[in-house]
Every structure is written in C-alpha cells, then in structure tokens.
N, C-alpha and C positions, 0 to 999 in steps of 0.2 A: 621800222627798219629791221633787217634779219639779220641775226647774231651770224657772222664769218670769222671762224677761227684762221687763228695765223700759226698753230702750234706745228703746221709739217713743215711751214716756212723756217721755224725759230731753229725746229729739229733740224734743219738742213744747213744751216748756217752754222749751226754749234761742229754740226757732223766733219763742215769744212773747215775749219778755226782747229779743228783738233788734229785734222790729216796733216795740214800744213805747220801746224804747231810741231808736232811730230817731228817732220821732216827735216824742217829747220834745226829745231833741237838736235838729230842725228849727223846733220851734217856741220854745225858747231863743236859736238863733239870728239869726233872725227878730227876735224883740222885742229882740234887741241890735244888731240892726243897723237896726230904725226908729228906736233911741234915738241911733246915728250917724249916720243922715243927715241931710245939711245940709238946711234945709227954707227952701224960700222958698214954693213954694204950696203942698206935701204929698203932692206928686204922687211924687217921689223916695219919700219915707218910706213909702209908702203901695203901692208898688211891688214892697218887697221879699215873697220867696214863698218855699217849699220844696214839695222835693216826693221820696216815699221812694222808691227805687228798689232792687233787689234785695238789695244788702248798703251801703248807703253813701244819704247827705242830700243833694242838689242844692241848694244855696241859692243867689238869685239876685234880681236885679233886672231887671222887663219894660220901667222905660222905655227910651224911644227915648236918651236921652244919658247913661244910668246909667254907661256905661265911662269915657265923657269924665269923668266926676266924680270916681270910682276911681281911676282911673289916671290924671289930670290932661292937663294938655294944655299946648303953650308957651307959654301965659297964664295959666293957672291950676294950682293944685298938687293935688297928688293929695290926694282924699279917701278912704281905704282903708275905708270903714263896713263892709263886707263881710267882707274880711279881717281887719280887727278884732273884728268880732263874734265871732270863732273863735278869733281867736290870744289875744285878751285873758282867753278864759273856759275854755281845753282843761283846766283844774282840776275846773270844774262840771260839762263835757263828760263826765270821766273819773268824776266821781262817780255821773250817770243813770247809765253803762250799768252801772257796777259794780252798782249799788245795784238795779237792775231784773234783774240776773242772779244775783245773791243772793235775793231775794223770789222769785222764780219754781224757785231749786233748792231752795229751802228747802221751799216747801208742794208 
C-alpha cells in the first residue's frame, strides 16, 4: 500500500479553525466592548470595529476622542471598554478557538 499524506488536508483545516476562530473572537469583542462604552450620543459605542489580520484581531475604536475615554485624562478617569472587553472574557476567548479547532480536526 502506498504511503498518502494528509498533511495539506490537516494544514487546511488548521488554516480554517484559525480564520474563523479569529473572527469569532473579533466579533465577541466587539459586542463587549459597545456593551462598555459609556454612551452619551452613541457615537463612542458605535465606533468600535475589528478587523483580522494574519494571525492576531485588531480591535479598536475610530473616534476622534476614543483614547481620551480609555485611558482618561486630568479630568476624567479612564474608561478601559476596550481592554476590558478582552480581559474580562479571555475564558470565552479560550473556548472559540479551542472549540473551532476541535470541530475542524475532527471532520
């Protein structure tokens, strides 16, 4: 019987488990960090975004004062919605990608 690797097969499985791990991930997020930002007209909330990049989530906020909020300023104190969206949830974080790379070595 002749040897047939399966290694482009495993690599392409992994490839997908990690795209949609990804995504997942960013869009978790995301909806956890509009649930922390402070809202006075929605524009904060509304603001935040991700976006997947080779192996790793950017998450982010495009307003113009989103850092002053964050990271606070000599008047006002930090609101960390960002940081917390990540730090409060790396349990759930750890569960997508486990659970989407089990699903994909599995079938």
């Amino acid at each position: 019987m002749a040897y047939k690797s399966n290694l482009n097969k495993v690599k392409g499985h992994m490839q997908q488990a990690k795209d949609i791990a990804l995504t997942k991930i960013g869009e978790v997020v995301r909806s956890e960090a509009q649930l922390r930002s402070p809202v006075q007209t929605g524009n904060l909330r509304d603001s935040n975004d991700y976006r997947v990049e080779e192996d790793s989530v950017v998450v982010g906020n495009s307003a113009d004062y989103s850092l002053w909020v964050h990271e606070g300023t000599s008047r006002n104190r930090a609101q960390p919605f960002l940081e917390n969206a990540v730090m409060e949830n790396t349990s759930k974080l750890n569960h997508i990608v486990t659970s989407e790379y089990k699903a994909k070595l599995k079938g």
